[in-house]
C-alpha beads as a LAMMPS data file, in Angstrom:
LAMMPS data file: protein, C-alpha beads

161 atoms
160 bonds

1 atom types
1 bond types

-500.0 500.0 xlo xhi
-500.0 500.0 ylo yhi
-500.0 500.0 zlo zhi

Masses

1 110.0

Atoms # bond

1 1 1 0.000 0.000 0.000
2 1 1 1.347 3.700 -1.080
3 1 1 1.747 6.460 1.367
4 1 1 -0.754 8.997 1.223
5 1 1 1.346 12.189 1.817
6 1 1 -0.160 14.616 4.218
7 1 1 -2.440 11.351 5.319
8 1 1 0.041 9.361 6.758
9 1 1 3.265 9.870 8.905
10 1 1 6.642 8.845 6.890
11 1 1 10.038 7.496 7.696
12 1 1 13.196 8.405 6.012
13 1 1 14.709 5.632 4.300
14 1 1 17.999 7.075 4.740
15 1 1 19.005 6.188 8.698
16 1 1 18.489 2.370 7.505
17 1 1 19.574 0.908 11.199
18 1 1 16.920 3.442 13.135
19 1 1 13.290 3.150 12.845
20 1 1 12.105 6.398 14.853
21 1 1 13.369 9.274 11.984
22 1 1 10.430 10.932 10.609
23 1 1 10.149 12.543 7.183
24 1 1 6.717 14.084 7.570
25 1 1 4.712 13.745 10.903
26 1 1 1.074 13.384 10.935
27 1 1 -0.231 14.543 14.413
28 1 1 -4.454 14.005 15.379
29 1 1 -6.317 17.638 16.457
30 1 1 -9.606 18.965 16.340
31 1 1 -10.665 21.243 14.143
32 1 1 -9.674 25.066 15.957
33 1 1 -6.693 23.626 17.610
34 1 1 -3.835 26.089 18.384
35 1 1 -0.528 24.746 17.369
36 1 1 2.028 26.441 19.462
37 1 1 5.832 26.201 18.125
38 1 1 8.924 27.380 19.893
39 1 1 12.534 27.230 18.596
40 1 1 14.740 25.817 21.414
41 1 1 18.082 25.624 19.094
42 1 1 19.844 25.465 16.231
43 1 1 23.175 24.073 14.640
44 1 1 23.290 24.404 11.285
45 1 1 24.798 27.627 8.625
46 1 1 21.439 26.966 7.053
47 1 1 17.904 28.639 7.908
48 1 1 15.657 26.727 9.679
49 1 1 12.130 26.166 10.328
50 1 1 8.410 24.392 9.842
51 1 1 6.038 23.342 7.754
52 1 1 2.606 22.927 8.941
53 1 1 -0.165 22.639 6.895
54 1 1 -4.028 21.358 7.458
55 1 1 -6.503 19.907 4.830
56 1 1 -8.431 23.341 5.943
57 1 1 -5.704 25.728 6.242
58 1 1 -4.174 27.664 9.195
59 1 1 -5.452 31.055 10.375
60 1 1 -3.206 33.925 10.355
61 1 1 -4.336 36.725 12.583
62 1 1 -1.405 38.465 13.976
63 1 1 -3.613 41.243 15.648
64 1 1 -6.331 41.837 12.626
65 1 1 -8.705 39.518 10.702
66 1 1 -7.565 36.274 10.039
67 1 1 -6.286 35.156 6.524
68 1 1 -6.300 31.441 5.742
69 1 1 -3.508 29.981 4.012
70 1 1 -3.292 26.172 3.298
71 1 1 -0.248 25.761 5.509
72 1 1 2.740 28.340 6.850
73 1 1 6.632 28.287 7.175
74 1 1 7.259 28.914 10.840
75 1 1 11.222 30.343 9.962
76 1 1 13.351 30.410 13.315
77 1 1 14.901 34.104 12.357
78 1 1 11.520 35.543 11.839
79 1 1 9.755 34.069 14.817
80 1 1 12.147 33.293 17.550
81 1 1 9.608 33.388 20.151
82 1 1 6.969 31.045 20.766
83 1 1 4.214 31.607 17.862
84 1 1 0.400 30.432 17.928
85 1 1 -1.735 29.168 14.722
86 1 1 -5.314 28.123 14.838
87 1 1 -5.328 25.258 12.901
88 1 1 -8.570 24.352 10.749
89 1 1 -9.354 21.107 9.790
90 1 1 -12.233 18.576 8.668
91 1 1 -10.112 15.622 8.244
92 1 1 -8.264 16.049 11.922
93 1 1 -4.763 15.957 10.597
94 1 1 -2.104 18.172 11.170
95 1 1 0.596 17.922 8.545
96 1 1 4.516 18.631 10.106
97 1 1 8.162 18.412 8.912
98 1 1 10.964 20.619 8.989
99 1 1 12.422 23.052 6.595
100 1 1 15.970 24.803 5.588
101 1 1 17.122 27.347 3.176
102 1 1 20.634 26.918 2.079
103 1 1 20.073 30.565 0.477
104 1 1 18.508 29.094 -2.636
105 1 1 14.761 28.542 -1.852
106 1 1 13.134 26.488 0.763
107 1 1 14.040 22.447 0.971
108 1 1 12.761 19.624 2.852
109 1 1 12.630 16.278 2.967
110 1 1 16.085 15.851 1.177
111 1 1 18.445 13.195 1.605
112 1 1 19.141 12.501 5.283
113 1 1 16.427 14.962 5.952
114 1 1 14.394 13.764 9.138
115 1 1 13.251 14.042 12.747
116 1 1 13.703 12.769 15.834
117 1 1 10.542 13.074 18.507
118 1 1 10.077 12.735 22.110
119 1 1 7.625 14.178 24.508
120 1 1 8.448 16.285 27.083
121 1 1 5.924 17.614 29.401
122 1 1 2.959 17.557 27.319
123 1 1 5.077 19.000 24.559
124 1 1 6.450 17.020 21.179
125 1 1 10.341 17.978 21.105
126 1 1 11.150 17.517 17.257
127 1 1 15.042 17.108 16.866
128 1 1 15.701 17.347 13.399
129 1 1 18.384 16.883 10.339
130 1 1 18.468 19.470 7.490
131 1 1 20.340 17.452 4.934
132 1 1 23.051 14.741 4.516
133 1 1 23.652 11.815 6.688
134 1 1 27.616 12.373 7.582
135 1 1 27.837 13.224 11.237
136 1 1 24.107 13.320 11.990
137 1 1 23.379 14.576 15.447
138 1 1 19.202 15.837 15.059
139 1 1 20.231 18.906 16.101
140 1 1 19.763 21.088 12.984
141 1 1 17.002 22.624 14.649
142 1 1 15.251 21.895 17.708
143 1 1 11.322 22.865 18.285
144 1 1 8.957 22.201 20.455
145 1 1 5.051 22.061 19.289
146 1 1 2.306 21.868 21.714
147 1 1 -1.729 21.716 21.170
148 1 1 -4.012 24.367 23.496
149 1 1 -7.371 25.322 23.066
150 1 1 -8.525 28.767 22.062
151 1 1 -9.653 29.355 25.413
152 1 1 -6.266 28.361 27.019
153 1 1 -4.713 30.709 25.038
154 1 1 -7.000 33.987 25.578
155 1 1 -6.362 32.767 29.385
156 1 1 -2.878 33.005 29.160
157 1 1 -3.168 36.131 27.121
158 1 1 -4.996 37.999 30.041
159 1 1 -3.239 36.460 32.540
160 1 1 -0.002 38.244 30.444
161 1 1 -1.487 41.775 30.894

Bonds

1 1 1 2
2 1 2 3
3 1 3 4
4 1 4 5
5 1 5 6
6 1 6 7
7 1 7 8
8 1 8 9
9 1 9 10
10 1 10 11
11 1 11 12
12 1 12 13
13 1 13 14
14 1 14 15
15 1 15 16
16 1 16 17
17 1 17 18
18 1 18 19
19 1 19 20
20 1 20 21
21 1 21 22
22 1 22 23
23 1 23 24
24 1 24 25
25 1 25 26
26 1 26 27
27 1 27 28
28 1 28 29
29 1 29 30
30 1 30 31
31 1 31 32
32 1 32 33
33 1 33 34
34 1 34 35
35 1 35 36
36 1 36 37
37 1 37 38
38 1 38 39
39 1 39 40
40 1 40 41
41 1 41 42
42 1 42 43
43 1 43 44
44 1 44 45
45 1 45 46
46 1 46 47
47 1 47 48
48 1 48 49
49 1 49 50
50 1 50 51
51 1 51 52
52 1 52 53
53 1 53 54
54 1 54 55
55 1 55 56
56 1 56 57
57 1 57 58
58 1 58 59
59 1 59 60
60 1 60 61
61 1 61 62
62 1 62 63
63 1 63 64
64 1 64 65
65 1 65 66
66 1 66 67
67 1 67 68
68 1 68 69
69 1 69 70
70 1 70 71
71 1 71 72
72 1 72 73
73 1 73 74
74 1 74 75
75 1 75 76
76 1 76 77
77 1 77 78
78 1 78 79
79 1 79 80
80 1 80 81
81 1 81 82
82 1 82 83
83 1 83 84
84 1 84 85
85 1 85 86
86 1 86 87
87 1 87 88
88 1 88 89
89 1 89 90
90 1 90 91
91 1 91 92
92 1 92 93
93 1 93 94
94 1 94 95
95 1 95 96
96 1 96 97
97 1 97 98
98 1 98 99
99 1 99 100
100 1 100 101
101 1 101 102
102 1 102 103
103 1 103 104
104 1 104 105
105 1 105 106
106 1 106 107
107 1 107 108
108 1 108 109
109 1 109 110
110 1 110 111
111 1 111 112
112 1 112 113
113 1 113 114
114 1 114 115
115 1 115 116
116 1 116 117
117 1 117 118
118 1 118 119
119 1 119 120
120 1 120 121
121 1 121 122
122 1 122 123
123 1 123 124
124 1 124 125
125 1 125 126
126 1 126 127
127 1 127 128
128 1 128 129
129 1 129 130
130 1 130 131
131 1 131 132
132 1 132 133
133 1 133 134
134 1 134 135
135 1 135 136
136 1 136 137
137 1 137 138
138 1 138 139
139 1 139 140
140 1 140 141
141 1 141 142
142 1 142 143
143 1 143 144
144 1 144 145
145 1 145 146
146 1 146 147
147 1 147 148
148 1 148 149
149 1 149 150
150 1 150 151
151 1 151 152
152 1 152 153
153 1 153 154
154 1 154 155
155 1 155 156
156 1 156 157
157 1 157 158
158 1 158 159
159 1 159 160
160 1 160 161
């Protein structure tokens, strides 16, 4: 049976003695979840970041009416803080992998592209691999990615002021 891309979570094929790096992660949510993504490092010359997409879109608000856009690039230079998306969805999936820019246009899922993920206090800690598979440590980038409700996060938002 094929993999459905965007259906079903994928392995890379090239770590061929490990069976726990992921290409592209599939991750259940209801529809309105809020994906929240922090960077916690990075050790690579190349940019780094996210892909998240949903079979609905994501909402981008930042302050004013939301725009839907079939997925977004979460870049690590551009949002170095912890960011929020409302993700929309009909299906329930949540489409995730990560990203790089070697100053030539956004790549992923490359050879010896992949991802590494553990949970850490309710949180999915994705340690990933840009590209190549000399020297791999999953530490490319490091980001964290946690589900919360819209409700948590207006909470957390007042509780902020």
């Amino acid at each position: 049976m094929a993999i459905k891309p965007g259906k079903e979570k994928m392995y890379s094929p090239d770590f061929p003695d490990r069976d726990d790096v992921i290409l592209w992660d599939i991750r259940k949510i209801e529809d309105g979840t809020i994906a929240r993504v922090e960077f916690l490092s990075q050790n690579s010359p190349n940019r780094q970041g996210v892909s998240l997409s949903t079979d609905k879109g994501i909402a981008v608000g930042f302050g004013g009416p939301d725009e839907i856009h079939p997925g977004v690039l979460v870049w690590q230079d551009k949002w170095p803080e912890p960011t929020t998306w409302k993700c929309l969805t009909d299906d329930g999936l949540l489409s995730i992998y990560n990203i790089y820019d070697k100053g030539s246009g956004v790549r992923s899922q490359m050879y010896g592209s992949g991802m590494i993920v553990t949970e850490e206090e309710g949180k999915l800690i994705y340690h990933c691999n840009d590209v190549g598979v000399e020297d791999v440590k999953f530490d490319s980038v490091v980001f964290s990615l946690e589900f919360i409700t819209e409700e948590e996060l207006l909470r957390e938002k007042a509780d902020s002021q």
